[in-house]
Every structure is written in C-alpha cells, then in structure tokens.
DOZA-210833 format. One record per atom (N, C-alpha, C): x, y, z; residue in three letters; residue number from 1. Coordinates in Angstrom, 2 decimals, padded with zeros to 5 digits. Last residue first. Example, Ala and Ser with C-alpha at 12.3 -4.5 7.8 and 13.67 -1.06 7.14 Angstrom:
2
PT         x         y         z    aa     i
PT    012.85   -002.25    007.08   SER     2
PT    013.67   -001.06    007.14   SER     2
PT    012.90    000.03    007.87   SER     2
PT    013.19   -005.69    007.80   ALA     1
PT    012.30   -004.50    007.80   ALA     1
PT    013.20   -003.30    007.80   ALA     1
END
This chain:
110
PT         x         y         z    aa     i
PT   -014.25   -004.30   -031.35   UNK   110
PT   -015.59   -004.11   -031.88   UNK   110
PT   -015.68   -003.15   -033.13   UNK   110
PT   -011.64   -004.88   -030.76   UNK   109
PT   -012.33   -005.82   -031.59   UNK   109
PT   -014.12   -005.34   -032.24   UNK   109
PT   -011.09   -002.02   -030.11   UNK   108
PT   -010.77   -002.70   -031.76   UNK   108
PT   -011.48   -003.69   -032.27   UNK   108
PT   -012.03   -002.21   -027.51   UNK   107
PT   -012.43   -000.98   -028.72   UNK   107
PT   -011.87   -001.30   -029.78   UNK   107
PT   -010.18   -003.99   -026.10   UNK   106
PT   -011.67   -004.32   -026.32   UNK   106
PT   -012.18   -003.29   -027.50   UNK   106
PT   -007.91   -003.11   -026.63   UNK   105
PT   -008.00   -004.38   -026.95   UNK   105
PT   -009.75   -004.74   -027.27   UNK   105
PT   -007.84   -000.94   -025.03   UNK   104
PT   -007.44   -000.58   -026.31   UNK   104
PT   -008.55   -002.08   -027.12   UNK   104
PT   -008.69   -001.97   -022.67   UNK   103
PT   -009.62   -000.93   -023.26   UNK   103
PT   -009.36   -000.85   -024.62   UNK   103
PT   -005.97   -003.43   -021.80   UNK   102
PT   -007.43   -004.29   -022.12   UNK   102
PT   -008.54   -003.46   -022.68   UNK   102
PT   -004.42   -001.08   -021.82   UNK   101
PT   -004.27   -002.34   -022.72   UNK   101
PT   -005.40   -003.04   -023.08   UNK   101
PT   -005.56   -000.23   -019.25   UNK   100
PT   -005.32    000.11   -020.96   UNK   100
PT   -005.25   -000.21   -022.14   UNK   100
PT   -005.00   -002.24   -017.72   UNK    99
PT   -006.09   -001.66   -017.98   UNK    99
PT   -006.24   -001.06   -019.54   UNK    99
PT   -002.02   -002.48   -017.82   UNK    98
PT   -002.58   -003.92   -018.60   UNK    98
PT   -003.80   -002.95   -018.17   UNK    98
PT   -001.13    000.21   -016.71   UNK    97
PT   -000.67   -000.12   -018.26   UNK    97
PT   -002.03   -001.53   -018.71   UNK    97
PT   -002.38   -000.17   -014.01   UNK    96
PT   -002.90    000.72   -015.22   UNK    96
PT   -002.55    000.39   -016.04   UNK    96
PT   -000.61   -002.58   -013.30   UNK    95
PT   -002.01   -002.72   -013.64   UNK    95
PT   -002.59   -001.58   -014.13   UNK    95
PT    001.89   -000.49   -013.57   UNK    94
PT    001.81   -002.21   -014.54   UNK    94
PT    000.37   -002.25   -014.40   UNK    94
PT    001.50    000.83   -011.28   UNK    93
PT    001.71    001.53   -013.11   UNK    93
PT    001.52    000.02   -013.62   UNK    93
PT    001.22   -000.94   -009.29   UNK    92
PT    000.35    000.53   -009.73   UNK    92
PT    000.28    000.56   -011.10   UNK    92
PT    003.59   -001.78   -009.30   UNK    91
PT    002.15   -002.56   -009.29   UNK    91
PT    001.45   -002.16   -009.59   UNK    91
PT    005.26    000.30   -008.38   UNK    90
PT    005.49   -000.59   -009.59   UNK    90
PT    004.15   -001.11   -009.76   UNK    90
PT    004.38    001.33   -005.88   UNK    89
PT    004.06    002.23   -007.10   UNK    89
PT    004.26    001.36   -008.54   UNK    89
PT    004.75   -001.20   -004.55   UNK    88
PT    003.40   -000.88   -004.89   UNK    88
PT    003.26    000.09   -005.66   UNK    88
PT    007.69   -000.90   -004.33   UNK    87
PT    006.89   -002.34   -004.95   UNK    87
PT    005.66   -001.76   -005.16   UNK    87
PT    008.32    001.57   -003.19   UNK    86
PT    008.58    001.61   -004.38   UNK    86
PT    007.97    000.07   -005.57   UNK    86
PT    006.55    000.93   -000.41   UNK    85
PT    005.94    001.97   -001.23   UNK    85
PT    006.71    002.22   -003.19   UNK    85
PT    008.41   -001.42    000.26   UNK    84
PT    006.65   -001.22    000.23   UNK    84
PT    006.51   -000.39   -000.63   UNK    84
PT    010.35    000.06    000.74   UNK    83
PT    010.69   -000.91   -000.36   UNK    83
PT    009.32   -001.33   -000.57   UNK    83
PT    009.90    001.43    002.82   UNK    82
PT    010.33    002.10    001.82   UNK    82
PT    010.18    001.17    000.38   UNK    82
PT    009.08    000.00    004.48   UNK    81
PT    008.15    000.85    004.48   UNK    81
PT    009.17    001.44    002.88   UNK    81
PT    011.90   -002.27    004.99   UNK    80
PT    010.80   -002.47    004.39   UNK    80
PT    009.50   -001.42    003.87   UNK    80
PT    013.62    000.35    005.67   UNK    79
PT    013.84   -000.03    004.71   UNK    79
PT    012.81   -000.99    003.95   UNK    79
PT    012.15    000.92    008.57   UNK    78
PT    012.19    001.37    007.29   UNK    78
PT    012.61    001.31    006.44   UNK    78
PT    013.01   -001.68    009.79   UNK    77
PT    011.14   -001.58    009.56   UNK    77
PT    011.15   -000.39    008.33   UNK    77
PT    015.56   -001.79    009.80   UNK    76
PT    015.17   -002.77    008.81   UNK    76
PT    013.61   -002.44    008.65   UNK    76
PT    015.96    000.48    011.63   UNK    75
PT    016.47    000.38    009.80   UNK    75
PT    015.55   -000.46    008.98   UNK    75
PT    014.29   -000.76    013.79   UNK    74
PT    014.50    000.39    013.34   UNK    74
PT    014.85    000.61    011.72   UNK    74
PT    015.75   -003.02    014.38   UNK    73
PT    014.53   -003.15    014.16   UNK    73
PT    014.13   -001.92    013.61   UNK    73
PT    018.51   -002.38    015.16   UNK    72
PT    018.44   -003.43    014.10   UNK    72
PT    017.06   -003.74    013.23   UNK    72
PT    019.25    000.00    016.42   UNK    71
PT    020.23   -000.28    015.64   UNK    71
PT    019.80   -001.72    014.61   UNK    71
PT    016.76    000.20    018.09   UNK    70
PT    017.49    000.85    017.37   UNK    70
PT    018.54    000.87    016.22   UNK    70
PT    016.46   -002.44    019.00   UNK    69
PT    015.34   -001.29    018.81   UNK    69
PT    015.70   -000.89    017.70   UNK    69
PT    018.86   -002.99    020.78   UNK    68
PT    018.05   -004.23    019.23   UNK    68
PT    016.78   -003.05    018.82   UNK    68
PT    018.68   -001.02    022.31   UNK    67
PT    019.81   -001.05    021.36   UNK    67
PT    019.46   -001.82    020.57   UNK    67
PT    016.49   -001.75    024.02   UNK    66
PT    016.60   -000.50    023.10   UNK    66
PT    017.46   -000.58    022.14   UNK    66
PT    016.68   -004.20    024.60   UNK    65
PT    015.83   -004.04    023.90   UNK    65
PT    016.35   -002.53    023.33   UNK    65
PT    018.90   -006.17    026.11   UNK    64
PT    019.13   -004.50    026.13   UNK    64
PT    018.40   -004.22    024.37   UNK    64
PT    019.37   -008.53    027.27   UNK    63
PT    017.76   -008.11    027.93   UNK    63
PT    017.89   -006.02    027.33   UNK    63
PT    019.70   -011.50    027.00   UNK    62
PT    020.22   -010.59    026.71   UNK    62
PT    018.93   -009.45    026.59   UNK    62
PT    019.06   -014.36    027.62   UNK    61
PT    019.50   -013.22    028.56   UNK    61
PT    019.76   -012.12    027.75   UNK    61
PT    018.17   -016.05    025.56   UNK    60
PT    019.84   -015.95    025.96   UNK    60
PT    020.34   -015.14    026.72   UNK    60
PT    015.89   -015.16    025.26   UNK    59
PT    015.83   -016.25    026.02   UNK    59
PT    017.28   -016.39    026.26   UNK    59
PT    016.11   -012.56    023.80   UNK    58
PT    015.77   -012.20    025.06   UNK    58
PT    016.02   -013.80    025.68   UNK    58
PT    017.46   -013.48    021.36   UNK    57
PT    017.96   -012.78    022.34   UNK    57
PT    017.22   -012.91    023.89   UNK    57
PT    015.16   -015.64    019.73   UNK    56
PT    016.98   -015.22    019.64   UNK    56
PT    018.06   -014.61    020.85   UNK    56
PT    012.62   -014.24    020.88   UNK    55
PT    013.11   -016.18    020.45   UNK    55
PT    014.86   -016.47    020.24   UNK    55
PT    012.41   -011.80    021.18   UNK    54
PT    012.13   -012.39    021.91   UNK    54
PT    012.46   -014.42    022.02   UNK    54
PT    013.69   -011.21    018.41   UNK    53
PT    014.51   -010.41    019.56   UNK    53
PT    013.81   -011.47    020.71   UNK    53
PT    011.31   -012.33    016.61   UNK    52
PT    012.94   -012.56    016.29   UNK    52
PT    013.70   -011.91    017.97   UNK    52
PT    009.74   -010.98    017.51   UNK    51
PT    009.34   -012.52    017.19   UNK    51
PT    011.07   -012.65    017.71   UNK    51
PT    009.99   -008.13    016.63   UNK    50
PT    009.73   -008.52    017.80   UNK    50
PT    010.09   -010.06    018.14   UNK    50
PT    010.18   -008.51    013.88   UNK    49
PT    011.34   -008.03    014.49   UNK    49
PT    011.52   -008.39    016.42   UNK    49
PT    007.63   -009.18    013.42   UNK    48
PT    008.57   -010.56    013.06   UNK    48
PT    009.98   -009.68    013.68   UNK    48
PT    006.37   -006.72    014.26   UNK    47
PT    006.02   -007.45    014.75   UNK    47
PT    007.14   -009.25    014.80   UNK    47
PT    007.47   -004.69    012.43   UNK    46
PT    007.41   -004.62    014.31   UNK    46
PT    007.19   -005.90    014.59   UNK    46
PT    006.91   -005.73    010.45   UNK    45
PT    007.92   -005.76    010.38   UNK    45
PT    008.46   -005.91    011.74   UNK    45
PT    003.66   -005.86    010.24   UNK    44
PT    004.42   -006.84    010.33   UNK    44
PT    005.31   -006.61    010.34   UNK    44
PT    003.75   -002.32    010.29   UNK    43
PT    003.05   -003.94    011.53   UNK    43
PT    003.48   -005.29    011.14   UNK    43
PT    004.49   -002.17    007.94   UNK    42
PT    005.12   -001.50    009.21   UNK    42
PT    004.94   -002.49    010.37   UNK    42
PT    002.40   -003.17    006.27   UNK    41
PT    003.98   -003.65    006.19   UNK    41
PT    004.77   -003.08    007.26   UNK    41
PT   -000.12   -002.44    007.25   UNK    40
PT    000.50   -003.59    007.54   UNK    40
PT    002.01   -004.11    007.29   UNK    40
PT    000.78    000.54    006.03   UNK    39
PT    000.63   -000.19    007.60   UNK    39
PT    000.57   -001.39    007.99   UNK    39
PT    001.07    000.17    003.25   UNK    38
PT    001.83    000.60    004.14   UNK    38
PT    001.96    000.29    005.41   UNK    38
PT   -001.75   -000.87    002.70   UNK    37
PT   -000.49   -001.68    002.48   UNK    37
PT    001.13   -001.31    003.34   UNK    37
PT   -003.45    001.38    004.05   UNK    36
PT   -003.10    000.35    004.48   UNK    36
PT   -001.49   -001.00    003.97   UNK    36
PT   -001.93    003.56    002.17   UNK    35
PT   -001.90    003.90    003.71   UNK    35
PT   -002.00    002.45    004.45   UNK    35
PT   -002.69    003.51   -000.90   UNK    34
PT   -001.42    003.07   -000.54   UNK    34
PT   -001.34    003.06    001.10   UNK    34
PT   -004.52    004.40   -003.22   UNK    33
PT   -004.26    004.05   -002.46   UNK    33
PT   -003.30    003.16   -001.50   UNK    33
PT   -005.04    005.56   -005.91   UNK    32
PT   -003.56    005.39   -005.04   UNK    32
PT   -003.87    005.06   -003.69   UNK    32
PT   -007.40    005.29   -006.17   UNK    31
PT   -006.83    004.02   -007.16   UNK    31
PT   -005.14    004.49   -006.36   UNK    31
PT   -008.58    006.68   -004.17   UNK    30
PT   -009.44    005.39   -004.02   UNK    30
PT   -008.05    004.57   -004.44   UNK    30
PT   -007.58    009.43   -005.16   UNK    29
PT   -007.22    008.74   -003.84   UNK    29
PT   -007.22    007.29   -003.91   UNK    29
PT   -008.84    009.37   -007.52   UNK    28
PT   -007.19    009.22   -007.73   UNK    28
PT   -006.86    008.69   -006.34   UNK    28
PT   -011.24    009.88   -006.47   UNK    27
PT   -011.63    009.08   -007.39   UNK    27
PT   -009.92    008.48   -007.56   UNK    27
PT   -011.26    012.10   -005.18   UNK    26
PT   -011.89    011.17   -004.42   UNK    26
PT   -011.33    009.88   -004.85   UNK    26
PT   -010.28    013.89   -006.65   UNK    25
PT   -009.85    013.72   -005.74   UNK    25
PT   -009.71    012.63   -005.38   UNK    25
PT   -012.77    013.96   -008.69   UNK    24
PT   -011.44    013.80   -009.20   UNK    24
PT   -010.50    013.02   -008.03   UNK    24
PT   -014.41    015.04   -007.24   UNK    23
PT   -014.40    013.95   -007.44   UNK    23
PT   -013.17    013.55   -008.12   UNK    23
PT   -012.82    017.85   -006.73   UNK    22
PT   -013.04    017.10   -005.60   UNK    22
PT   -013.48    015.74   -005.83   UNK    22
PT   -013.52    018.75   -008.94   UNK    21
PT   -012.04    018.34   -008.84   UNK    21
PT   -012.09    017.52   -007.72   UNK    21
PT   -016.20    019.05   -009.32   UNK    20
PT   -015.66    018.05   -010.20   UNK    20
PT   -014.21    017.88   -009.62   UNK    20
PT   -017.63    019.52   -005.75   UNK    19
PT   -017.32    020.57   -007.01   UNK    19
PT   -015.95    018.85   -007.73   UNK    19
PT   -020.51    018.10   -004.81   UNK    18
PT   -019.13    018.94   -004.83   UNK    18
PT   -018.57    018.85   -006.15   UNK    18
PT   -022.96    016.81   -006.27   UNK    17
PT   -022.59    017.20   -004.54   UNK    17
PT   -021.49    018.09   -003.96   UNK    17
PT   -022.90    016.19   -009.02   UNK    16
PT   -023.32    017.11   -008.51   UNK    16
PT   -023.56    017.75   -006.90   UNK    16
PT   -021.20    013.46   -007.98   UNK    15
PT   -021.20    014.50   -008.84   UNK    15
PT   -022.44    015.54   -008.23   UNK    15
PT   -020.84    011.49   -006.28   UNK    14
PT   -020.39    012.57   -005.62   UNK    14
PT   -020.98    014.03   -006.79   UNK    14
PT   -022.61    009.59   -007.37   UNK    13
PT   -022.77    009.34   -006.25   UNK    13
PT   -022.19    011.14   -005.96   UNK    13
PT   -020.74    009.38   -009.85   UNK    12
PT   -022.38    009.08   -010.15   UNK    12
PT   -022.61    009.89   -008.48   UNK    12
PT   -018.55    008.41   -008.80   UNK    11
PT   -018.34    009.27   -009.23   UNK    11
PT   -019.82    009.89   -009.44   UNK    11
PT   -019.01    005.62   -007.63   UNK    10
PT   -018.41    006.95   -006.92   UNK    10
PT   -018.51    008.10   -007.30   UNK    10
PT   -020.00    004.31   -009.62   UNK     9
PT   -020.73    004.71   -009.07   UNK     9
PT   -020.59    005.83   -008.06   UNK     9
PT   -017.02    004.35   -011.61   UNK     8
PT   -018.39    005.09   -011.92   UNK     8
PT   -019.56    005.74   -010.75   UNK     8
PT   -015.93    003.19   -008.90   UNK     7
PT   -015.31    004.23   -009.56   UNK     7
PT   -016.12    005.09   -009.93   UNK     7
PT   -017.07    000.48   -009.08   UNK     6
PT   -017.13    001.08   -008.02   UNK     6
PT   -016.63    002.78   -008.24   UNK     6
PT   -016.60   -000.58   -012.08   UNK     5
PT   -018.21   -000.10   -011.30   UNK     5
PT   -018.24    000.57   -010.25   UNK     5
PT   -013.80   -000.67   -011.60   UNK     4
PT   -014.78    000.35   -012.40   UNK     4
PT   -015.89    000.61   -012.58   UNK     4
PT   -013.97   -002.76   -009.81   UNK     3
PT   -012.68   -001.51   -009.78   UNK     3
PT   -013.60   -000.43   -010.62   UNK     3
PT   -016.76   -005.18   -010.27   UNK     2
PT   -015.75   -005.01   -009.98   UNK     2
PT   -014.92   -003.17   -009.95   UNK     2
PT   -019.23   -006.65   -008.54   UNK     1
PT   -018.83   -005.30   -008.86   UNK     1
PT   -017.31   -005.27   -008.99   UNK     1
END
C-alpha cells in the first residue's frame, strides 16, 4: 500500500461518517504531518546535549548543570526544532512538486 492508497481508503472510510471538510482535515493532517519528526528532533537534541555535558563537563567536576541547561542546551535544542520544521516544510513541497510531476507524466503518456 503505498501514500495514496492509504489517503483514498481514508477518505472511502470517513466519507459519509462526517461532514467533507472534516475529511479534508483528516486527509491534510495525515500529509502535514510534522509532531513526530519534531519530537524526535527535540529528543535527540536533549539527549546528545546530555551525552556531551556528562562526557565533557560533568567528569572534569564541573557540576553547574543549570547554567550548561540554559545557556548551551537550551538554544541549541531550539534552534534544531526550528531548523526541523523549516527542513521538513522544504521536503514537503519538493515531494508534492515530484507527485505532480509524476501525475502530469503519467496522464500524457496515456
């Protein structure tokens, strides 16, 4: 099954159950989806920020976690969550564009 079997059947599945905008809804949610990519990029950032403070600092004694919190793990987790969400809207639009592309491509040759 691939992206557009699952789509159709979603759509097959919700129609006459609620009202057309609500599949609509359903259907723009599914293809923006964006909440997990987001969260693992948050969770790994915590996490290699962590890596880094416990292998760098904390074994050199240096034991003042809030201020590495704040001033270094902090920025850098949202500057990745940010740079996440402007990489995946790019990714977004480029695989709709080559969808399109491949619809145009297929309705000519026939």
């Amino acid at each position: 099954m691939n992206k557009q079997d699952f789509i159709d059947r979603l759509r097959m599945a919700l129609n006459g159950r609620v009202s057309p905008g609500l599949v609509m809804d359903n259907v723009n949610y599914y293809e923006d989806y964006i909440t997990l990519p987001l969260i693992l990029s948050v969770v790994n950032g915590l996490w290699y920020s962590l890596y880094i403070y416990i292998f760098r600092f904390l074994i050199r004694g240096r034991l003042n976690l809030p201020y590495y919190f704040i001033k270094i793990m902090l920025p850098e987790i949202i500057f990745t969550a940010v740079t996440t969400l402007l990489v995946y809207r790019l990714f977004l639009s480029a695989s709709r564009r080559l969808e399109d592309i491949g619809k145009r491509r297929d309705t000519t040759i026939v």
